[in-house]
C-alpha positions as a printed NumPy array, in Angstrom:
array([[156.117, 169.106,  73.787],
       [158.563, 167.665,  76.28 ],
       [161.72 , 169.824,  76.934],
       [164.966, 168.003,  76.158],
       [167.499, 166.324,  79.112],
       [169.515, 168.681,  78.232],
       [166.86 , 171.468,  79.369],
       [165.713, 169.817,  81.771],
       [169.028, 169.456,  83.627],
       [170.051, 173.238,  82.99 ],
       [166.89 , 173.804,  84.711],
       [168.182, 171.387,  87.889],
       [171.635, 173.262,  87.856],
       [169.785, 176.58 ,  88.344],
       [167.411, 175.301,  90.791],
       [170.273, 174.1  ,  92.792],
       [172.762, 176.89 ,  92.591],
       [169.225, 178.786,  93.913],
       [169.05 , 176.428,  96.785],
       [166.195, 175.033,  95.746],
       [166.013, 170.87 ,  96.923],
       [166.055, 169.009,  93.78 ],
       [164.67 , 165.68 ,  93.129],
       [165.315, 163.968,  89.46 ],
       [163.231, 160.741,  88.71 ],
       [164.905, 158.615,  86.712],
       [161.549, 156.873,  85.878],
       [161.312, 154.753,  84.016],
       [165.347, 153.241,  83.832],
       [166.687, 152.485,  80.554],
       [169.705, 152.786,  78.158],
       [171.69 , 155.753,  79.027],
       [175.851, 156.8  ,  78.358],
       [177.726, 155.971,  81.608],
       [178.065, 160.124,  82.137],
       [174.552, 160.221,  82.742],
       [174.881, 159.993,  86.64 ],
       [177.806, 161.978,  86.947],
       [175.207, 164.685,  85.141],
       [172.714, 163.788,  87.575],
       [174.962, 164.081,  90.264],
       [176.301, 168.165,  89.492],
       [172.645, 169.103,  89.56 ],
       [170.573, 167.361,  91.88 ],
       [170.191, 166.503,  95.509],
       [168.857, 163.371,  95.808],
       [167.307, 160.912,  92.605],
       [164.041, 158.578,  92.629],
       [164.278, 155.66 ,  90.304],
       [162.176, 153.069,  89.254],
       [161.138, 150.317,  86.353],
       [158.921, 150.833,  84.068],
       [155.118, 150.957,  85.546],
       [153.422, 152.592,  82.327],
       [150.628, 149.918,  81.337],
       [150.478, 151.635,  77.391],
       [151.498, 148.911,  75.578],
       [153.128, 151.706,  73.297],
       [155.918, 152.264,  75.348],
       [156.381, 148.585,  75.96 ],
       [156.73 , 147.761,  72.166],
       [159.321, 150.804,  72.581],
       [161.376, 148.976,  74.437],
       [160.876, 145.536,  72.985],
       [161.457, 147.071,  69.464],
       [165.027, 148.372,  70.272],
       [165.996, 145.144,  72.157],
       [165.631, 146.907,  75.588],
       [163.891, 143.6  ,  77.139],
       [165.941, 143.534,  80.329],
       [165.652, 147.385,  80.978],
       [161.755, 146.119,  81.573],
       [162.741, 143.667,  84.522],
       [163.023, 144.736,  88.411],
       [166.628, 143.73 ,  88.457],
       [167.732, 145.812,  85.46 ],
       [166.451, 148.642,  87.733],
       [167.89 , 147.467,  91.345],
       [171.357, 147.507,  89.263],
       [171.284, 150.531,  88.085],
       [170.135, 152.02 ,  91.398],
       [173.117, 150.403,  92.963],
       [175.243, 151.683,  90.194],
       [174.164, 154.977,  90.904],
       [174.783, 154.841,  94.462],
       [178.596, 153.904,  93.732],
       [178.491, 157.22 ,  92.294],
       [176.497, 159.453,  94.645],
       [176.628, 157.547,  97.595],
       [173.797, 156.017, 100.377],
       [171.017, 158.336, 100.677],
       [170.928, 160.189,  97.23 ],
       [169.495, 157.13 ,  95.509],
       [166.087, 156.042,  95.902],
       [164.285, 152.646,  94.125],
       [160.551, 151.519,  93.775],
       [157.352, 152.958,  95.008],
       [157.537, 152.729,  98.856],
       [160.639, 154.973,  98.564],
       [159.374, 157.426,  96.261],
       [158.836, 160.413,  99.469],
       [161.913, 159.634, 101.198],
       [164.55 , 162.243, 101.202],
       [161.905, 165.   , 101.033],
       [162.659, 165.781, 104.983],
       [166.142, 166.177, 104.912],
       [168.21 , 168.732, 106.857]])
């Protein structure tokens, strides 16, 4: 069983206030309230997002079922990477694969 956001970021908080480096993936991007990032924000360093890459057809028909269609596409997920950035600023927001390691080195 998967724990709940709500776990999972009270779990980030601690990390952080620990001074642990934390790293949220936001993987795959879909539907979310607009205080999501600001949650994201409190207890995190830096975030990784990207579209949906899962091949199971399952979670496809998720998304198609609830009308999700253009959380599927590449620009859904560029938009709300930018969108998170206006919140967090350049160089806590990280999109797609060939950025998935960056911000690991920073100092």
């Amino acid at each position: 069983m998967n724990p709940t956001i709500q776990v999972r970021l009270r779990t980030a908080r601690a990390l952080k206030r620990a001074g642990m480096p934390v790293r949220i993936h936001v993987a795959p991007v879909s539907p979310h309230s607009d205080n999501f990032v600001h949650l994201l924000a409190e207890c995190s360093d830096w975030i990784w997002m990207d579209l949906l890459t899962d091949t199971k057809e399952n979670f496809r028909n998720l998304y198609l079922s609830q009308g999700w269609d253009y959380w599927l596409t590449k620009d859904a997920a560029k938009e709300e990477a930018e969108n998170f950035i206006k919140v967090l600023g350049d160089g806590r927001v990280y999109f797609g694969k060939e950025n998935f390691a960056r911000g690991w080195n920073k100092e």
